[in-house]
C-alpha positions in Angstrom: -138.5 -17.6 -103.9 -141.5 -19.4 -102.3 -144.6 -18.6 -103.1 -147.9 -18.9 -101.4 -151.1 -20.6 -102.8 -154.2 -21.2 -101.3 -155.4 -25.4 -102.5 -157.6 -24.2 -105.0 -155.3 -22.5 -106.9 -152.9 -25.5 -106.2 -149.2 -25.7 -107.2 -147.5 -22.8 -109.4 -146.0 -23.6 -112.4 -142.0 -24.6 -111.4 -143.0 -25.7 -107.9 -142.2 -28.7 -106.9 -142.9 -29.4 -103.1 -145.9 -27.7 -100.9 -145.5 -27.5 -97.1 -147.5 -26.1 -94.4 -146.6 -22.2 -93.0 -146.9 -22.4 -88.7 -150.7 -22.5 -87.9 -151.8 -23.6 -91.2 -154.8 -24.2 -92.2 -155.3 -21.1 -89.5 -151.9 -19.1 -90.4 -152.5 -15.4 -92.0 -150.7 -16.5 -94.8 -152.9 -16.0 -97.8 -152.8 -16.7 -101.1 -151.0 -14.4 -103.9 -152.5 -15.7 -106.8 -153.3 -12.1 -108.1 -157.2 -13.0 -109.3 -157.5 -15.4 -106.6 -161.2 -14.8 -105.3 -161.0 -17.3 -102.2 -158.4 -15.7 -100.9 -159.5 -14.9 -97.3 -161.2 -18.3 -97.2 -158.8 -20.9 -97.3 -154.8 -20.5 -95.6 -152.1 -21.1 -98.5 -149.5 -23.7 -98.5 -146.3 -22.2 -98.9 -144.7 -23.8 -102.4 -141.0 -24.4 -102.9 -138.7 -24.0 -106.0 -136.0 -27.1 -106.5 -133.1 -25.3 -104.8 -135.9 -24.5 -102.1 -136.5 -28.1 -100.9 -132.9 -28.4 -100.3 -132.4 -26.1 -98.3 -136.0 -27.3 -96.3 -134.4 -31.2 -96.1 -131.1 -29.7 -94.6 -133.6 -27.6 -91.8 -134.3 -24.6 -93.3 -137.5 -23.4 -92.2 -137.5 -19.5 -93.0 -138.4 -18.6 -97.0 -138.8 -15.0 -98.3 -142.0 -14.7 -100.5 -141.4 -12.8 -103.9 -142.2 -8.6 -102.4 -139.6 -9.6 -99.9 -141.9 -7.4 -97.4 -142.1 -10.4 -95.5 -140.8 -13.7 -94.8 -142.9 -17.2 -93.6 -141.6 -20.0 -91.2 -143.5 -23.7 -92.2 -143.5 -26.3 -90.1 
């Protein structure tokens, strides 16, 4: 599952390929970086797994984030 980081906390360990959710740097996504204290201050890239950017290079722009309370469309 994609994750979302803001660029301070940068790339997730087993992440391979960043891209940007629709509207970033002015999205609501946010990052989920539990301790993260910029949070509200900087939009989060949305991070792909291997399988992931597959499925982005064949035109897959919907990814559901871990909670699977929501899902985020990148450009």
């Amino acid at each position: 599952m994609a994750l979302a980081r803001c660029p301070r906390c940068g790339q997730p360990k087993g992440y391979v390929k960043s891209v940007k959710p629709v509207g970033y740097p002015f999205s609501a996504v946010l990052c989920g970086r539990q301790n993260c204290a910029d949070f509200a201050s900087y939009g989060a890239l949305i991070w792909l797994s291997e399988p992931e950017v597959g499925a982005y290079a064949s035109g897959q722009r919907d990814f559901t984030l871990p909670t699977r309370a929501a899902r985020v469309r990148v450009e």
